[in-house]
Structure formats: C-alpha cells, structure tokens
VOPAGU-2260 file (C-alpha; in pm, 1 decimal, decimal comma):
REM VOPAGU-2260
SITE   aa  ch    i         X         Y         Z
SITE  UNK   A    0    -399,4    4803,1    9476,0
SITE  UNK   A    1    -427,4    4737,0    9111,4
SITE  UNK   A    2    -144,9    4736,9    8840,9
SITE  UNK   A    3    -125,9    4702,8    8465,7
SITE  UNK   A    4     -34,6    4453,4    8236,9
SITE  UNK   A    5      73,0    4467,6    7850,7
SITE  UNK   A    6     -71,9    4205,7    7689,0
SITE  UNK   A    7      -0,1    4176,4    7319,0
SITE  UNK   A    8     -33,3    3965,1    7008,4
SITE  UNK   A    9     142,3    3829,7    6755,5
SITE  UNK   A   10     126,4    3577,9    6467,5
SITE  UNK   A   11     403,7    3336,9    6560,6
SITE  UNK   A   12     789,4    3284,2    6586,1
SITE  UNK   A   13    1003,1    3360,2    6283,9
SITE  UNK   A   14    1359,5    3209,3    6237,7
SITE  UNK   A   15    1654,4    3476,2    6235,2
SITE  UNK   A   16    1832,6    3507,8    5891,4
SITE  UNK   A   17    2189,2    3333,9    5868,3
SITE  UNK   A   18    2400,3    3649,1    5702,6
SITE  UNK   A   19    2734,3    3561,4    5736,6
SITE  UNK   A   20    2774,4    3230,7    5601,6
SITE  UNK   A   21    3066,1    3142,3    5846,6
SITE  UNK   A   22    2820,9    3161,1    6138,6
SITE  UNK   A   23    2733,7    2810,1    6323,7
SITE  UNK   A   24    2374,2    2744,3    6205,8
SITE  UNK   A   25    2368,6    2397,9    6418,0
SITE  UNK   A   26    2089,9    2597,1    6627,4
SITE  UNK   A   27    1789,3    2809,9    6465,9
SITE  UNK   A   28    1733,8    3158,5    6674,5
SITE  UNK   A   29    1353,2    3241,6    6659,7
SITE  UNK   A   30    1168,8    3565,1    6769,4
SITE  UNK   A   31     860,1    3692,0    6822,2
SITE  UNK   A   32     683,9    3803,7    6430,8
SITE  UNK   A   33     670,4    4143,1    6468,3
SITE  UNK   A   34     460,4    4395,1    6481,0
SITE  UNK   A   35     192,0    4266,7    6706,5
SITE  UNK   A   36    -102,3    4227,3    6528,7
SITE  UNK   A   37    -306,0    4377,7    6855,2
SITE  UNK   A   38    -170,2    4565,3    7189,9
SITE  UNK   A   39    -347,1    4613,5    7484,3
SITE  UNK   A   40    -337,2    4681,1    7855,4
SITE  UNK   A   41    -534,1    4551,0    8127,6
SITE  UNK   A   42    -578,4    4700,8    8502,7
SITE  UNK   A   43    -536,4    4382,7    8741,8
SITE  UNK   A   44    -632,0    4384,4    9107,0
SITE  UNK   A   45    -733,8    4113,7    9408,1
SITE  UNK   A   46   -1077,9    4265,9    9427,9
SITE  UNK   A   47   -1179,6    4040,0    9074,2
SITE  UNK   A   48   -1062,1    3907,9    8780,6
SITE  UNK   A   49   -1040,6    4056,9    8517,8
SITE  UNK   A   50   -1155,1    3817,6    8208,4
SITE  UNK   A   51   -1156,7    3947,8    7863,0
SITE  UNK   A   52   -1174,7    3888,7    7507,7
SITE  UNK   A   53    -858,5    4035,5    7364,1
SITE  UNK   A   54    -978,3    4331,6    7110,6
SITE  UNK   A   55    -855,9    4395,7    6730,8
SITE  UNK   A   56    -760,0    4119,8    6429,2
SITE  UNK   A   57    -743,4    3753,2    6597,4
SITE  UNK   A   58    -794,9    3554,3    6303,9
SITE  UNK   A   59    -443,8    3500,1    6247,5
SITE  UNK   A   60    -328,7    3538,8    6626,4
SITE  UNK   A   61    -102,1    3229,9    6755,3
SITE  UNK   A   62     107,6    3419,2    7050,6
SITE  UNK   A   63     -26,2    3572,5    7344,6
SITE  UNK   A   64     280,8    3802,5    7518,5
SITE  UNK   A   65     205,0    3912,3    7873,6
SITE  UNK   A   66     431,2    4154,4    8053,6
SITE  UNK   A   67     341,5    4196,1    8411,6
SITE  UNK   A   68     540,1    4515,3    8601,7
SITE  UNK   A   69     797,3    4497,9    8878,7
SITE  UNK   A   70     761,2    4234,8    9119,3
SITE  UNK   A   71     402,7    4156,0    9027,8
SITE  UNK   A   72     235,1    3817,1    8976,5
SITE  UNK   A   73     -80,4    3715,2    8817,3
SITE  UNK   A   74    -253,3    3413,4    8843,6
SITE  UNK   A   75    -434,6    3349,4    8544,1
SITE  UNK   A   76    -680,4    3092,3    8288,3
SITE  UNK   A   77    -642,1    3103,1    7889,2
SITE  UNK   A   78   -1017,3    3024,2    7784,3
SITE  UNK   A   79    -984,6    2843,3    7446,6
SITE  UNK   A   80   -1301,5    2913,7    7193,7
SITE  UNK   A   81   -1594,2    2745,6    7311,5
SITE  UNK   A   82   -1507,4    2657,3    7640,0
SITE  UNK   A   83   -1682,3    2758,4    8012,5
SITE  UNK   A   84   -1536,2    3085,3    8078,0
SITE  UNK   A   85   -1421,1    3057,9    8452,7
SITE  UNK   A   86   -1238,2    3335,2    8604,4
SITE  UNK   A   87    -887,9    3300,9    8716,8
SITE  UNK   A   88    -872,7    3236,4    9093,6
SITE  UNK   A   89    -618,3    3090,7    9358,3
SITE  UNK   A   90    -693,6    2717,0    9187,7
SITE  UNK   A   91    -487,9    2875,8    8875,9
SITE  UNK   A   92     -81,2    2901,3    8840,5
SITE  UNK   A   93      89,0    3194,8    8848,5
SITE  UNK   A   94     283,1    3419,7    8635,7
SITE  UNK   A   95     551,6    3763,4    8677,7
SITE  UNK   A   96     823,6    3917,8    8444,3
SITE  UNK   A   97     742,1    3859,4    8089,8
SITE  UNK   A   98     580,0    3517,6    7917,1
SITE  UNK   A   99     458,4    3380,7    7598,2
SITE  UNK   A  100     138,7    3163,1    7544,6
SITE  UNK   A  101     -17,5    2964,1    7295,6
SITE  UNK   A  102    -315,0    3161,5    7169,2
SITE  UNK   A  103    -585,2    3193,2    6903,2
SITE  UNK   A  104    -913,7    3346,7    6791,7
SITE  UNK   A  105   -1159,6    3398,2    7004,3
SITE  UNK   A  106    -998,8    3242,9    7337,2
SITE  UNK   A  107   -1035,7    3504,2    7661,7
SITE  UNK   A  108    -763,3    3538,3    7918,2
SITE  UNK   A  109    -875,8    3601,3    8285,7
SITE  UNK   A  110    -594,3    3751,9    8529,5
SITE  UNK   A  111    -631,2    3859,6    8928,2
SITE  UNK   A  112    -350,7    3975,9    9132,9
SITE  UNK   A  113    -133,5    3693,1    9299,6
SITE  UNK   A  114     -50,6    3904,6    9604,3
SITE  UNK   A  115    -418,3    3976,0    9713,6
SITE  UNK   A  116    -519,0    3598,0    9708,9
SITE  UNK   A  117    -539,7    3388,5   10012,6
C-alpha cells in the first residue's frame, strides 16, 4: 500500500528576534527560513523506491524537510551531486514523524516504505 510524503525545501535556519529586552538570550531559538523555496509530494510504497531529483529553485537550497504520515516509516539515501545514485533499500536507516536534512543542489533523495521490507 503506498502513502505520501511532503517533502519540502528551504534555505536554512534563521535566529528568532529578541523583542523584549528582559528576555534570557543565554540560548538562540532558530527556525526553519520560511517560505520553502520548493514543495513537493512523493507517493512511497515497498514495491520500489522511489528516487528523485527534487523539482523547482535548488541553487540556494540547504534544508531538506520530510514529513512522513501517521505511523509510517521510510527508509531512505540523500544522493549528494555527483555521486552513484543507489536506491534506498533495507541496507539504509529509517525515518517517521517529521525530520530535517542537510541538502543542496542537485542531490536526489530515494525513499521505499519501511513496513514492506524484509
């Protein structure tokens, strides 16, 4: 059975304004730079992976942010630029809920569905 996942990207963290200058600052609060520069979804199942290179404006793309639904998992491979593209398999770790990655142009994610892997 396949499922979809939200992948979307963005061009980095950016540090949450102090405003009230009686607020502790001894920690720095950073959150995704909205907008996304790029969103996309992706149907995932067991039957194959499902590699691709992400679509839109990745020149300045540094954040990949993958939501995966419900009690899903993924197991997935980040492809950097100019590497083998190998799809993800049961060698690869795995991933649910919501995560962040390190990304940039012209790397490829590959995903398959957790659950349907020996």
């Amino acid at each position: 059975m396949a499922f979809n996942v939200r992948l979307a990207a963005y061009r980095g963290m950016a540090q949450v304004q102090n405003l009230n200058s009686k607020q502790y600052t001894g920690d720095t609060v950073f959150l995704l730079d909205e907008p996304p520069i790029w969103t996309q979804t992706v149907s995932v199942s067991a039957a194959a992976a499902t590699s691709l290179v992400p679509v839109g404006d990745n020149d300045k793309v540094r954040i990949l942010h993958v939501e995966i639904p419900g009690d899903e998992a993924v197991r997935y491979r980040i492809v950097p630029e100019n590497y083998t593209v190998v799809a993800a398999d049961i060698d690869c770790l795995s991933v649910s809920g919501k995560q962040n990655f390190v990304f940039a142009k012209g790397w490829r994610i590959s995903l398959i569905d957790a659950a349907g892997l020996p």
